[in-house]
C-alpha atoms as an extended CHARMM CRD file, in Angstrom:
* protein
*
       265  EXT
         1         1  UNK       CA            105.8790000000      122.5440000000      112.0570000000  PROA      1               0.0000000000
         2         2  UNK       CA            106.7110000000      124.2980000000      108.4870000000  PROA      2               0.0000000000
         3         3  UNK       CA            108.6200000000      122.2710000000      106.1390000000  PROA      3               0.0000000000
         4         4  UNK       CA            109.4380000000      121.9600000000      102.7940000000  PROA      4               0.0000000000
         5         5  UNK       CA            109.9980000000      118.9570000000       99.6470000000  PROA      5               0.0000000000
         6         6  UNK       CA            111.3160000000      119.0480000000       95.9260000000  PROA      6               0.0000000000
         7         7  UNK       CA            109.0460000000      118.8760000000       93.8100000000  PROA      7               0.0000000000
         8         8  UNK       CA            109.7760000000      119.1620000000       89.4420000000  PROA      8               0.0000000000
         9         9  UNK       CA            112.8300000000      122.3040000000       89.7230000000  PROA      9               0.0000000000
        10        10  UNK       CA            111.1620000000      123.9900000000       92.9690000000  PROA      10              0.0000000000
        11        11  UNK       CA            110.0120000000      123.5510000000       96.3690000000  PROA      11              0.0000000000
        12        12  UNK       CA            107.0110000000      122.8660000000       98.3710000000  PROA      12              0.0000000000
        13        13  UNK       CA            106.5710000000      124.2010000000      101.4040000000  PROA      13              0.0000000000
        14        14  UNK       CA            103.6570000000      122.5540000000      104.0500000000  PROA      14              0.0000000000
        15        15  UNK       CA            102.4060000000      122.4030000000      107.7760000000  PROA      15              0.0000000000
        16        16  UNK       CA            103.1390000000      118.8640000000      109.6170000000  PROA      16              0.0000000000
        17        17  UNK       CA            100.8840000000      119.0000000000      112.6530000000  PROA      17              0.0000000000
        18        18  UNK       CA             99.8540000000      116.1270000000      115.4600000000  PROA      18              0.0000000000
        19        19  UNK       CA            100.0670000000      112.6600000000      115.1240000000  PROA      19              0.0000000000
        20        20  UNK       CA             98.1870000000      109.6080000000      114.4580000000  PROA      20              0.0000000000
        21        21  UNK       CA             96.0310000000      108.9560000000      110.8900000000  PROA      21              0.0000000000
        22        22  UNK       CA             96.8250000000      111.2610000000      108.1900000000  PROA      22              0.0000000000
        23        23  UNK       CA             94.9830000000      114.1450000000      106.7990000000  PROA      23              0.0000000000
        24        24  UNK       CA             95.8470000000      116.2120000000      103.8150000000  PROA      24              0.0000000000
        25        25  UNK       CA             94.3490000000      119.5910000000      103.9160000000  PROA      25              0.0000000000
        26        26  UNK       CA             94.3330000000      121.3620000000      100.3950000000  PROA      26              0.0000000000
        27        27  UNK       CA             93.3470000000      125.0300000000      100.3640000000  PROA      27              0.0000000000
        28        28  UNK       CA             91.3680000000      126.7330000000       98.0800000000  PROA      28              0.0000000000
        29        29  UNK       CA             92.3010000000      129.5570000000       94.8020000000  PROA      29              0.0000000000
        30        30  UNK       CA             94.5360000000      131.8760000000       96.1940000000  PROA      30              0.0000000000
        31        31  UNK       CA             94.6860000000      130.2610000000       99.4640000000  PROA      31              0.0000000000
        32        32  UNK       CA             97.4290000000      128.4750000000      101.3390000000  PROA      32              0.0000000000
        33        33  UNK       CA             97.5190000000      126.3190000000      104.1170000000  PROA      33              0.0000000000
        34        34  UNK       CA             97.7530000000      129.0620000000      107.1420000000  PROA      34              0.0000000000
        35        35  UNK       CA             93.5330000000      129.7020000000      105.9990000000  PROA      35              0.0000000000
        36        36  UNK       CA             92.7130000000      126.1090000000      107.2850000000  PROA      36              0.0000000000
        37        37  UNK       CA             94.4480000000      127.9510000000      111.1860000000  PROA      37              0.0000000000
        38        38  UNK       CA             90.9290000000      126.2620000000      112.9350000000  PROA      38              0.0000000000
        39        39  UNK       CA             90.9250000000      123.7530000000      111.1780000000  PROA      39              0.0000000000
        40        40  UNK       CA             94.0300000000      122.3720000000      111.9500000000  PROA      40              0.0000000000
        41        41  UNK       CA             94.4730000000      123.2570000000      115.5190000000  PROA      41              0.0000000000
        42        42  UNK       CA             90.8690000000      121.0680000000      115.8930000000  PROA      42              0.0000000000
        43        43  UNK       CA             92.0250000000      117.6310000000      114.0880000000  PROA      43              0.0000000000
        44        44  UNK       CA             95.6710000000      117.8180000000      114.9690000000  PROA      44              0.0000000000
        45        45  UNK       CA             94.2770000000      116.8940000000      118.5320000000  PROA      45              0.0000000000
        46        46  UNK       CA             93.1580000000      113.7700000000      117.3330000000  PROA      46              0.0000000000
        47        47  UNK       CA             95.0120000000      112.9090000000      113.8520000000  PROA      47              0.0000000000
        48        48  UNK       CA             98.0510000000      114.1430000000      112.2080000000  PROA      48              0.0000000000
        49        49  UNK       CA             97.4740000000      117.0500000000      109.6390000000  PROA      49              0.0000000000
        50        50  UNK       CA             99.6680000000      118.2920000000      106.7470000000  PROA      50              0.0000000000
        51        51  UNK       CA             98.2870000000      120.9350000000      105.0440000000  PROA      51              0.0000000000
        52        52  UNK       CA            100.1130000000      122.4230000000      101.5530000000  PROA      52              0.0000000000
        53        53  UNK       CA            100.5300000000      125.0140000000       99.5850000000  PROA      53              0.0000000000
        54        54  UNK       CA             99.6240000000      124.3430000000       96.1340000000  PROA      54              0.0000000000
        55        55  UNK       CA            101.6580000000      125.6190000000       93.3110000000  PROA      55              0.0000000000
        56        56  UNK       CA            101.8520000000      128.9170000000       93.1430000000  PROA      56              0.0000000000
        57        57  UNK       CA            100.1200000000      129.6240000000       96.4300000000  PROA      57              0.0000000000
        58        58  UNK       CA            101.5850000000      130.9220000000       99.5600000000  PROA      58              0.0000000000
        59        59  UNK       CA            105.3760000000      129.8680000000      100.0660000000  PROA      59              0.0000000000
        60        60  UNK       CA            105.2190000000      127.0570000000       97.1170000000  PROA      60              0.0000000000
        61        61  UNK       CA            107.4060000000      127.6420000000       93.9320000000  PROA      61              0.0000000000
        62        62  UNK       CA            105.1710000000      128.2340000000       90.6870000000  PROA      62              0.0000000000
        63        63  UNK       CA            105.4110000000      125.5560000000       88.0070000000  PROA      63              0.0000000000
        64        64  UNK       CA            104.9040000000      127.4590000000       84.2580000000  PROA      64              0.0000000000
        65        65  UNK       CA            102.1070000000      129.1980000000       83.0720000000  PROA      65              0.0000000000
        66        66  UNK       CA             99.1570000000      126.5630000000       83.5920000000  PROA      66              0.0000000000
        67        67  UNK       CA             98.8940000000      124.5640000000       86.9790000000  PROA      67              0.0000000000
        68        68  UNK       CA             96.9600000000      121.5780000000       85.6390000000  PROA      68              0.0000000000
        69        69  UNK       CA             94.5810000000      120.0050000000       88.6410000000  PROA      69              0.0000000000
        70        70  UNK       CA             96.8050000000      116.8200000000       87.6260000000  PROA      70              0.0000000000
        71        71  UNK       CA            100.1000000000      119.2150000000       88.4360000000  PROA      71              0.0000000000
        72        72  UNK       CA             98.7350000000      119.7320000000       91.7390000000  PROA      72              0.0000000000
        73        73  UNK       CA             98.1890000000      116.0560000000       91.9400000000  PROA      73              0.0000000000
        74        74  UNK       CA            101.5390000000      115.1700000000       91.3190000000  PROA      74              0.0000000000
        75        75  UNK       CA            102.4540000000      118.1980000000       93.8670000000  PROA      75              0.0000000000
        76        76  UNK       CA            100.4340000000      116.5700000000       97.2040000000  PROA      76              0.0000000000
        77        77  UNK       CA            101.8420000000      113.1180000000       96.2680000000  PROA      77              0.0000000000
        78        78  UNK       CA            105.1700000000      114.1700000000       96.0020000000  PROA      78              0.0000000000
        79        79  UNK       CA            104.6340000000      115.2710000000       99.9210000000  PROA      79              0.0000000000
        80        80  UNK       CA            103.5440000000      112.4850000000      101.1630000000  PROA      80              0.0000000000
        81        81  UNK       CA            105.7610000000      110.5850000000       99.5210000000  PROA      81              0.0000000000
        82        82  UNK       CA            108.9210000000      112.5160000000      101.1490000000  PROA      82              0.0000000000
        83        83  UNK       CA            106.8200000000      111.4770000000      104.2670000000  PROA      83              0.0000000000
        84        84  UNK       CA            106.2550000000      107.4540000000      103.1100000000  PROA      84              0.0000000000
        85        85  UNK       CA            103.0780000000      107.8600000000      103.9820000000  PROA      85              0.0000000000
        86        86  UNK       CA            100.2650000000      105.6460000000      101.9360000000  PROA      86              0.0000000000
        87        87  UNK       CA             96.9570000000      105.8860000000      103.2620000000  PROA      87              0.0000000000
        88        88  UNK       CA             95.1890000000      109.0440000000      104.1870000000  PROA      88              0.0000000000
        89        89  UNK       CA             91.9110000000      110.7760000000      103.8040000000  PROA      89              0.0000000000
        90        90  UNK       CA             92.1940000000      114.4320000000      101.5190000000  PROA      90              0.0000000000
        91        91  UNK       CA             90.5850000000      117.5460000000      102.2220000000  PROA      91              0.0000000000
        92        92  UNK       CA             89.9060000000      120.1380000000       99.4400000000  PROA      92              0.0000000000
        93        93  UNK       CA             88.1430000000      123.3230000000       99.5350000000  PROA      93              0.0000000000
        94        94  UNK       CA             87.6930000000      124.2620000000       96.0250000000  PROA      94              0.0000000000
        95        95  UNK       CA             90.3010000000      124.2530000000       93.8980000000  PROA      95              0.0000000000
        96        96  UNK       CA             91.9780000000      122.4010000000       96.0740000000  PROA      96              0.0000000000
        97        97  UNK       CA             88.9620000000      119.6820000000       95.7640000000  PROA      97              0.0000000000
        98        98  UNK       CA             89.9070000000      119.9390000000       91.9490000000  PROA      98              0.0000000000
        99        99  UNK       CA             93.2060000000      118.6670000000       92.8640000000  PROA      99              0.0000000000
       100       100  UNK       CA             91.6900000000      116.1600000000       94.8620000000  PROA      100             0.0000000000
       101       101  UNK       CA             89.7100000000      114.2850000000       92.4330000000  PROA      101             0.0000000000
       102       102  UNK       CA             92.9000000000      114.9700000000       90.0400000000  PROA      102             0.0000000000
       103       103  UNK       CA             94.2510000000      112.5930000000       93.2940000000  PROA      103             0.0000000000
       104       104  UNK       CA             91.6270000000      110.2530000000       93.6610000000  PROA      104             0.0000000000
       105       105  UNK       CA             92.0840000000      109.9050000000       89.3870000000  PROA      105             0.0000000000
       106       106  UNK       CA             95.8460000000      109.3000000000       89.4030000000  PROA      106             0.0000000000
       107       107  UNK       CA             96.2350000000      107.4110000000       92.8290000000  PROA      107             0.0000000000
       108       108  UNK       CA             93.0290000000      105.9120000000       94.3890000000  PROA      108             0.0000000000
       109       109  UNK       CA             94.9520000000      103.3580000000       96.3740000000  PROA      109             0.0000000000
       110       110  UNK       CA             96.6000000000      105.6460000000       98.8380000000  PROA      110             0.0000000000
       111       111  UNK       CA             93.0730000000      107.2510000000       99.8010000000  PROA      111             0.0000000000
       112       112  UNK       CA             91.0090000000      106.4860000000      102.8460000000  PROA      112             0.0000000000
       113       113  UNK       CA             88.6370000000      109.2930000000      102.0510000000  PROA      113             0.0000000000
       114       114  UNK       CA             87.5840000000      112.3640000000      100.0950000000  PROA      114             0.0000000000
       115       115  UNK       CA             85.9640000000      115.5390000000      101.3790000000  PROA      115             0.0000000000
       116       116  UNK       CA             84.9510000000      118.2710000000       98.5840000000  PROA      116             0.0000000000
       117       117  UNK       CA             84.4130000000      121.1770000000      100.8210000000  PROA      117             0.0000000000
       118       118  UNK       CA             82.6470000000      123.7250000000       98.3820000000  PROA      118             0.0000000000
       119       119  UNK       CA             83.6310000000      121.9280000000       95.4970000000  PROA      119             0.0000000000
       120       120  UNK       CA             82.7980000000      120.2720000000       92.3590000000  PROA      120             0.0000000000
       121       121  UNK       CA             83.1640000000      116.9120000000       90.1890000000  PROA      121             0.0000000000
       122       122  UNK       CA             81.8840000000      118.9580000000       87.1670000000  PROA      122             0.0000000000
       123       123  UNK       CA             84.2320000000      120.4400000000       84.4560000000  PROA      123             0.0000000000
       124       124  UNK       CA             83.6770000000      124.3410000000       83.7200000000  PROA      124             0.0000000000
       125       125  UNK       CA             80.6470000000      125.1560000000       81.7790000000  PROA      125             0.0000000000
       126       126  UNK       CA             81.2960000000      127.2540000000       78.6240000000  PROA      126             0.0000000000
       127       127  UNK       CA             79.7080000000      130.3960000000       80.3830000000  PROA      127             0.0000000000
       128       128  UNK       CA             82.1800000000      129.3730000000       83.4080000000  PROA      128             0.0000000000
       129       129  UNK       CA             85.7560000000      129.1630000000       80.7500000000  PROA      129             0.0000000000
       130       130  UNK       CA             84.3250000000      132.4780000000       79.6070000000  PROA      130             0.0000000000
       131       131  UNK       CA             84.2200000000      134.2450000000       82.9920000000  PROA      131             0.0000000000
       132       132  UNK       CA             88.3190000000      132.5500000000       83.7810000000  PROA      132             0.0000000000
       133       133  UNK       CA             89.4320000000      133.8450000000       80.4540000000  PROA      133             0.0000000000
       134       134  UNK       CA             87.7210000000      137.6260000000       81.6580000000  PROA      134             0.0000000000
       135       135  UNK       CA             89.0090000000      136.6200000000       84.8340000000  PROA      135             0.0000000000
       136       136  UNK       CA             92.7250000000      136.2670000000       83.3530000000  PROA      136             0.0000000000
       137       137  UNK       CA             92.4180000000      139.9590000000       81.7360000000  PROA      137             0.0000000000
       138       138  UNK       CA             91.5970000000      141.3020000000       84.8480000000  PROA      138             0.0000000000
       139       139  UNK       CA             94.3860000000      139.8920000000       86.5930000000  PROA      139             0.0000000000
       140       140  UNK       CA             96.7540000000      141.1730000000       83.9850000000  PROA      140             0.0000000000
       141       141  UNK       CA             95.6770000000      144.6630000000       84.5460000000  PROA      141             0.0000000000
       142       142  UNK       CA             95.3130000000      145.0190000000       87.9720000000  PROA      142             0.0000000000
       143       143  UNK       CA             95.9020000000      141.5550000000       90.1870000000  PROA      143             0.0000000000
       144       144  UNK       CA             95.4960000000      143.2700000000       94.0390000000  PROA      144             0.0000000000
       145       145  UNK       CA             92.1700000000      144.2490000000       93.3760000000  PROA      145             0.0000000000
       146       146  UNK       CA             90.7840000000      141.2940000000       91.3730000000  PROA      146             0.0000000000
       147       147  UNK       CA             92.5390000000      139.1100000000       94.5800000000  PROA      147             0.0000000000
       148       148  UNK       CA             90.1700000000      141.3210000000       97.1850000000  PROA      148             0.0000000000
       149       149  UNK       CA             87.1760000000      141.5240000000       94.8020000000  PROA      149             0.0000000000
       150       150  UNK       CA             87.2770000000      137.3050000000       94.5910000000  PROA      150             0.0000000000
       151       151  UNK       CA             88.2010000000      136.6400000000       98.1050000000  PROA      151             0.0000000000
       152       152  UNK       CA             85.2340000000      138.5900000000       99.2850000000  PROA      152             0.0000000000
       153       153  UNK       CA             82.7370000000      137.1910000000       96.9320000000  PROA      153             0.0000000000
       154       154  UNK       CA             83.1630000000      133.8830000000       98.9790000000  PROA      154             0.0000000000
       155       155  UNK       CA             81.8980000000      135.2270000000      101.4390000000  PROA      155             0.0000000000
       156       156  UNK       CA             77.7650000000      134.6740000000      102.2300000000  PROA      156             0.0000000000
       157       157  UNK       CA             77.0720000000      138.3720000000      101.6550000000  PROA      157             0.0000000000
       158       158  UNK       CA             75.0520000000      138.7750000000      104.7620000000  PROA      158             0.0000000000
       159       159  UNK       CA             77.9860000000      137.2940000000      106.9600000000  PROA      159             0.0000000000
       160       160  UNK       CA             79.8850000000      140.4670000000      105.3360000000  PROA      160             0.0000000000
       161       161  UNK       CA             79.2640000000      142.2970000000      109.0440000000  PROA      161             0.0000000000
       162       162  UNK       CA             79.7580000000      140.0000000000      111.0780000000  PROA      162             0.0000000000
       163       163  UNK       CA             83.3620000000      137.9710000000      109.5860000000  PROA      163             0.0000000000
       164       164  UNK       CA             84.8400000000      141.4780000000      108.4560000000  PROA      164             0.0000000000
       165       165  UNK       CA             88.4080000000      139.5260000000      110.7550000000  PROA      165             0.0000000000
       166       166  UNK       CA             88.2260000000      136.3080000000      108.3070000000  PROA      166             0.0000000000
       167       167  UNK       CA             87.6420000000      137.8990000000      105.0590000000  PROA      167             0.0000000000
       168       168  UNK       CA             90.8780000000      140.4570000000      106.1050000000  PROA      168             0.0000000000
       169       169  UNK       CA             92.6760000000      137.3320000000      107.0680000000  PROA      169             0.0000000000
       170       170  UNK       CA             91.6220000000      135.5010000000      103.6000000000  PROA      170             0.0000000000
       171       171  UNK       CA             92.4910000000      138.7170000000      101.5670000000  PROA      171             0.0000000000
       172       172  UNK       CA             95.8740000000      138.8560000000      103.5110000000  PROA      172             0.0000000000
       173       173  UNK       CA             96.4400000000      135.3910000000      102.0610000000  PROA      173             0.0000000000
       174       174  UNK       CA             95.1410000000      136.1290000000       99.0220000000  PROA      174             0.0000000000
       175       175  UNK       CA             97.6910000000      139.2090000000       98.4980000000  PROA      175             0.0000000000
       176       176  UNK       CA            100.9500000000      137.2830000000       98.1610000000  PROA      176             0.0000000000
       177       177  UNK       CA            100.2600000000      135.2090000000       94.9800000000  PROA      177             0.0000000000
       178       178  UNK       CA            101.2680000000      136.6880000000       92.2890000000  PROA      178             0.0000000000
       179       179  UNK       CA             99.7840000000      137.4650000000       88.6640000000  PROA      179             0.0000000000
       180       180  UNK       CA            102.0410000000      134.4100000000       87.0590000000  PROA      180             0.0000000000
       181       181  UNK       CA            100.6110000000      131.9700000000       89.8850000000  PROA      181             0.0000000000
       182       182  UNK       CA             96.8430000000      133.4040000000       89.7910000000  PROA      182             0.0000000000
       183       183  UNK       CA             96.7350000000      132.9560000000       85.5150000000  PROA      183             0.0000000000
       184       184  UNK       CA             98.4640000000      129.8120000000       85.7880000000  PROA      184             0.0000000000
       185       185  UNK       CA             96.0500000000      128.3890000000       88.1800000000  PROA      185             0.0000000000
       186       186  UNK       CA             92.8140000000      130.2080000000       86.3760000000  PROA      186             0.0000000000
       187       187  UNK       CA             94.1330000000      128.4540000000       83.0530000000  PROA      187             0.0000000000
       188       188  UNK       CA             94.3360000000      125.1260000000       85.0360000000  PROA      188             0.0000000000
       189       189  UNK       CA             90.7040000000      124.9620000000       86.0040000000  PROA      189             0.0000000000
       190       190  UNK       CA             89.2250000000      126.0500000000       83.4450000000  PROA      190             0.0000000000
       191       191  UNK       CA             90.6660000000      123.2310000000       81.5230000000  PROA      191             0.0000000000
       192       192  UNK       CA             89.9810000000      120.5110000000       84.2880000000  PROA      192             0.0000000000
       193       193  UNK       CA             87.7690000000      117.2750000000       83.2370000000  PROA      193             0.0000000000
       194       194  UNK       CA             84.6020000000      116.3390000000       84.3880000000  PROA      194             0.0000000000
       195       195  UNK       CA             85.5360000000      113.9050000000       87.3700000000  PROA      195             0.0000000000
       196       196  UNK       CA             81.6170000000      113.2790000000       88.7680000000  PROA      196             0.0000000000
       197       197  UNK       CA             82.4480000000      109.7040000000       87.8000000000  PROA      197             0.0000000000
       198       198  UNK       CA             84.5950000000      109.2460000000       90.6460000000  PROA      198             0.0000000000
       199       199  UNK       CA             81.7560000000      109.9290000000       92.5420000000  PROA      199             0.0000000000
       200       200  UNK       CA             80.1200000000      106.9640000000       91.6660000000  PROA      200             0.0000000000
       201       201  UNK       CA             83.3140000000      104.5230000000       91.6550000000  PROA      201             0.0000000000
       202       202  UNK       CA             85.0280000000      105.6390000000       94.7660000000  PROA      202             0.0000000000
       203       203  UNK       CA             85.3230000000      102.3870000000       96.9760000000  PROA      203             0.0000000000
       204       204  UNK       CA             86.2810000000      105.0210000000      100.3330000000  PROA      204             0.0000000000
       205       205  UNK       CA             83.7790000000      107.7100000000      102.0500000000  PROA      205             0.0000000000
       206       206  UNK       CA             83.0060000000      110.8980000000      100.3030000000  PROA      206             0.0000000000
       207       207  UNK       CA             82.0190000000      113.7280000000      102.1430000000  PROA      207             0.0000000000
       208       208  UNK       CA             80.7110000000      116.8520000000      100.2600000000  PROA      208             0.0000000000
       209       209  UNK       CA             79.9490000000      120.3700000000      102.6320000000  PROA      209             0.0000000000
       210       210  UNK       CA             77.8920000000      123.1380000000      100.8300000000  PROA      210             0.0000000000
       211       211  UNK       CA             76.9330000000      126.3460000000      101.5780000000  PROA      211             0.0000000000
       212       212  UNK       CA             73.0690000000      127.4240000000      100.7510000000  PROA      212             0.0000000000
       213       213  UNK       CA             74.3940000000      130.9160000000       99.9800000000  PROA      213             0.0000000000
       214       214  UNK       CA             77.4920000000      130.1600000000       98.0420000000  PROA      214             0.0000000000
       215       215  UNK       CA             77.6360000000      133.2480000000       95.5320000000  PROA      215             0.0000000000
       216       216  UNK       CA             80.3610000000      130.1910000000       93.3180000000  PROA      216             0.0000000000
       217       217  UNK       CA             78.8270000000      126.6810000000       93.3900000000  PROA      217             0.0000000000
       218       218  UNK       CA             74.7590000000      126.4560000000       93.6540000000  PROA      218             0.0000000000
       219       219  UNK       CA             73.5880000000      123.8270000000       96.2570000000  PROA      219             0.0000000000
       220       220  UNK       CA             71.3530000000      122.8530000000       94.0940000000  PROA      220             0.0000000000
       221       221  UNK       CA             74.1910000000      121.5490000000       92.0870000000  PROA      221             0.0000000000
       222       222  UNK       CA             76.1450000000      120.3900000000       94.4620000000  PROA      222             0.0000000000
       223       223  UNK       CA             73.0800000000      118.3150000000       96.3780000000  PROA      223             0.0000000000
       224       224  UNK       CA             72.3480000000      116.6290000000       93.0220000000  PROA      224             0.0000000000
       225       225  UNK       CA             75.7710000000      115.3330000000       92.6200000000  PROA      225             0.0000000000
       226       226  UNK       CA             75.9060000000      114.0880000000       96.4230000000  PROA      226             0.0000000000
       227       227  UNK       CA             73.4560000000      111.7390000000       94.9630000000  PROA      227             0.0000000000
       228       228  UNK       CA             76.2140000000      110.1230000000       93.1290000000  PROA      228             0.0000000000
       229       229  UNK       CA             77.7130000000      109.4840000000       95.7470000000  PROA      229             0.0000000000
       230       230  UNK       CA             77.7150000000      105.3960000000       97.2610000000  PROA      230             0.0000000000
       231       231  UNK       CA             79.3150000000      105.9880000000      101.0000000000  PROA      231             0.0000000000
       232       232  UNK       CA             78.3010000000      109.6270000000      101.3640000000  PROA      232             0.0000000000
       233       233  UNK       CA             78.3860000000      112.3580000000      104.0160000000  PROA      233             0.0000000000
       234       234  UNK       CA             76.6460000000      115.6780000000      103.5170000000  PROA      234             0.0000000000
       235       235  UNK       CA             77.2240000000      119.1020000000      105.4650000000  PROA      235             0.0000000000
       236       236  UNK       CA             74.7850000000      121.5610000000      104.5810000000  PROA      236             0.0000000000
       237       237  UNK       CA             75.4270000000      124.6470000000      105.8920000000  PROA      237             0.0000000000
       238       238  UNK       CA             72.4420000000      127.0470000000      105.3460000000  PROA      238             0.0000000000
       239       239  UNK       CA             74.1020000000      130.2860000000      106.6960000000  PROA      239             0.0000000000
       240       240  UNK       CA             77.3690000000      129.9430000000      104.7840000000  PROA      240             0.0000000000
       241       241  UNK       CA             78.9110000000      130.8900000000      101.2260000000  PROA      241             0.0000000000
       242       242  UNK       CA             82.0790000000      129.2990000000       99.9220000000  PROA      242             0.0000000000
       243       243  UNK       CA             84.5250000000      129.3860000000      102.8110000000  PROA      243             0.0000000000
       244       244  UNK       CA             82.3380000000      127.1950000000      106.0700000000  PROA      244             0.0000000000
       245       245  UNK       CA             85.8960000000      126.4630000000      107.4310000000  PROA      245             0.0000000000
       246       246  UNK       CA             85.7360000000      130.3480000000      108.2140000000  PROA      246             0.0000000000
       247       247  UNK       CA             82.2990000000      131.1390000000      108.3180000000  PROA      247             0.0000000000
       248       248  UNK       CA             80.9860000000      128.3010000000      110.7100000000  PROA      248             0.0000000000
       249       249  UNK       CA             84.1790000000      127.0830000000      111.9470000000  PROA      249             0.0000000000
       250       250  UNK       CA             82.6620000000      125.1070000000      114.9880000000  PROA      250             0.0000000000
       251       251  UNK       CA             80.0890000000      123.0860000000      113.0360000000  PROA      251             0.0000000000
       252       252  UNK       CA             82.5390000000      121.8460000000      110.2020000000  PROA      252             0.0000000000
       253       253  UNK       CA             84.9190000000      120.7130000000      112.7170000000  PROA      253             0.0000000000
       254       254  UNK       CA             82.9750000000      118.7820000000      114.0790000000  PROA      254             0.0000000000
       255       255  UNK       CA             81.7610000000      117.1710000000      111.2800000000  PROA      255             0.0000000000
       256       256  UNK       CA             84.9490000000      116.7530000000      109.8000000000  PROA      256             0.0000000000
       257       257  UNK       CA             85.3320000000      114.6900000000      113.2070000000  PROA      257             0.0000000000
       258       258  UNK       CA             82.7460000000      112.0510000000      112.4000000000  PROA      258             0.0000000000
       259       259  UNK       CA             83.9620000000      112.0890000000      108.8820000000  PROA      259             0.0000000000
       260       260  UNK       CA             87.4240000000      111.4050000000      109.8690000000  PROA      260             0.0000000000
       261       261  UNK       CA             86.5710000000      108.5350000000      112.2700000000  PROA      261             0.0000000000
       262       262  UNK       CA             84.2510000000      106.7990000000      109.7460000000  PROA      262             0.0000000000
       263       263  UNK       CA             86.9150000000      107.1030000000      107.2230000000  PROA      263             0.0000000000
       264       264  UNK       CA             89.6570000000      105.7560000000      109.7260000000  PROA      264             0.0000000000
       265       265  UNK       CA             87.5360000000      103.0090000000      111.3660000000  PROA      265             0.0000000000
């Protein structure tokens, strides 16, 4: 079911699907929650799912010109608030991973669990603001192609042939945010703190999935801070980019599964 809550001087629009224990499913940059379809339709047997569009992205109102991870923070709380819900385990894929630890910051007492699906605790580099602020003068000039450009980088390239459906489903998504919403989110994380100390601190499971072929993150990187981690769950998927939820849909569910029930028990 499709609904929507005020949030600042706009609205917020999100899926509400299943019941029992609460997940929170935060999509990726220039995602929104109709990319997590499998996802969904998998742990909505067994828990309740919402899953919401972050500022900016898909039917959610855009909030100024920089969409702070801490905005987007605010954003998912003020959701489950409007559902007085309190405990519940977060998803993020990317970005929306960014917003997660921006969560796990602000309110660590309503989590039961983290996941960072192809995501990071680490602030930008300098080489990384670089490439947002080229990113940003890209967008200005010509926004439709830099969204089908990015949206297929996530992609493992040699999965190109055989997910040609999911990366026209992702780009499909990808098409209806527009240039405000894509700089606004660019400028956001690119100015997001280093958060790897959560990692550490975090007194509820942490799962992290990683792709071996991610063209964004390197698993290198990724499988060093896992190491961080005290209660920690690893999926590493060797065939996979950025997006596993698409690429190897079966495999993460099921993961996500065992996650879930450890998290819940």
């Amino acid at each position: 079911m499709l609904r929507k809550t005020h949030f600042k001087n706009g609205n917020v629009t999100f899926s509400d699907t299943g019941k029992g224990r609460t997940v929170v499913l935060l999509h990726g940059f220039l995602g929104a929650h109709q990319i997590w379809e499998s996802t969904i339709q998998s742990l909505s047997k067994s828990f309740r799912v919402i899953a919401i569009d972050l500022p900016g992205h898909g039917d959610t109102d855009c909030f100024g010109y920089v969409h702070t991870t801490e905005l987007m923070a605010k954003c998912v709380k003020s959701v489950m608030d409007s559902l007085r819900l309190k405990k519940y385990v977060i998803i993020g894929h990317s970005m929306g991973g960014y917003a997660g630890l921006a969560f796990a910051d602000l309110y660590p007492d309503n989590l039961r669990g983290l996941c960072l699906y192809h995501s990071t605790a680490y602030a930008d580099s300098e080489e990384k603001k670089k490439d947002r602020t080229r990113s940003i003068k890209v967008v200005k000039a010509n926004h439709k192609i830099y969204t089908t450009e990015v949206i297929k980088n996530l992609f493992a390239t040699k999965n190109f042939k055989y997910l040609k459906e999911e990366i026209a489903f992702a780009q499909k998504i990808a098409s209806k945010t527009s240039k405000q919403s894509i700089i606004a989110s660019l400028e956001g994380m690119k100015d997001r703190p280093n958060r790897d100390i959560i990692l550490g601190m975090a007194h509820y499971p942490i799962m992290m999935v990683i792709g071996e072929l991610d063209n964004v993150l390197p698993y290198e990187q990724l499988l060093e801070q896992s190491e961080l981690i005290k209660d920690k769950h690893v999926l590493y998927l060797e065939h996979d980019g950025h997006m596993g939820f698409l690429e190897s849909p079966r495999v993460s569910n099921v993961a996500l599964k065992k996650f879930l029930r450890v998290c819940f028990k």
